[in-house]
Every structure is written in structure tokens, then in C-alpha cells.
N, C-alpha and C positions, 0 to 999 in steps of 0.2 A: 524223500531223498535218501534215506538211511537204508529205506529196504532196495534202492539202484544200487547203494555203494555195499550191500551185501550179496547182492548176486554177482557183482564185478567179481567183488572177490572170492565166491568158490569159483567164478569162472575162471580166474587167474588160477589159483590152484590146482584147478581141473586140468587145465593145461599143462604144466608145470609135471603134474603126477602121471599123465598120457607119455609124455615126455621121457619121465624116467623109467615106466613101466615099459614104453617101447624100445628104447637104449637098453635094459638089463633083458630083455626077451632077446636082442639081436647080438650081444656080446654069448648069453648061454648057446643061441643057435649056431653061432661060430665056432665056439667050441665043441659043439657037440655032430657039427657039419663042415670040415674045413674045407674039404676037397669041390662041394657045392660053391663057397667063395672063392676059389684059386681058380675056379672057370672064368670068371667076371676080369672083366681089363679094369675096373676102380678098383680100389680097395674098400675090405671089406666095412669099414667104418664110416662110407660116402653116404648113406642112409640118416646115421646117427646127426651127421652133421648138416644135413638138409633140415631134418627136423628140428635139428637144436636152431637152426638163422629162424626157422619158421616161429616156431616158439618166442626166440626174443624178440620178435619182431612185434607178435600177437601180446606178450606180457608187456613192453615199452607202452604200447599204447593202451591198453587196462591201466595200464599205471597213472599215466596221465591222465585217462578221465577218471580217475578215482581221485588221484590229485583235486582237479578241478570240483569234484564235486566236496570232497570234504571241504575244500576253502565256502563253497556256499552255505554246509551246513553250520560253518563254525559262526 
């Protein structure tokens, strides 16, 4: 059970760090391409925040089965 509730959590992590490393890649490519984003009818940050619901959605529930599993190991 210890080595489940340690791959939950680099997988939490993993996620979490995809997450930030894809948000700071699309904030630099905006600034370094703005006229690329002013063609678009969303705004340029609709990206960021698809991935961020996606994320919390995926870390909520890591969370919980990590939850559930440390209560077994305790």
C-alpha cells in the first residue's frame, strides 16, 4: 500500500508541474507572439484555464484515493 500511495503522489506532482510548466510556456509564447493571439475570438489565457479545471479535477481525486489509502495504512 505505501509503494500505491507513492506513485499517487509523484503522479499528483506530475501533474501539478505539466500544469505549471504548460501555463509559464503559454504566458512566454504570448508575449513573445501577440499578434498570433489577437487572431483568436477567446482570449489568450482560455488554454491555461482548460488545463487548470482539468488538473483540479485529476489532483481532487489523487487526493482522495490517497486519502482513502493512508486511512488503510494507518
Amino acid at each position: 500500500m505505501r509503494r500505491l500511495y507513492q506513485i499517487l503522489r509523484t503522479t499528483l506532482w506530475a501533474f501539478v508541474g505539466v500544469f505549471l510548466g504548460h501555463s509559464i510556456y503559454l504566458c512566454y509564447d504570448y508575449v513573445a507572439h501577440p499578434a498570433l493571439y489577437a487572431m483568436r475570438s477567446a482570449p489568450w489565457y482560455t488554454g491555461i484555464l482548460v488545463y487548470g479545471a482539468f488538473t483540479a479535477v485529476l489532483a481532487v481525486a489523487l487526493l482522495i484515493a490517497m486519502k482513502i489509502i493512508k486511512k488503510r495504512i494507518s
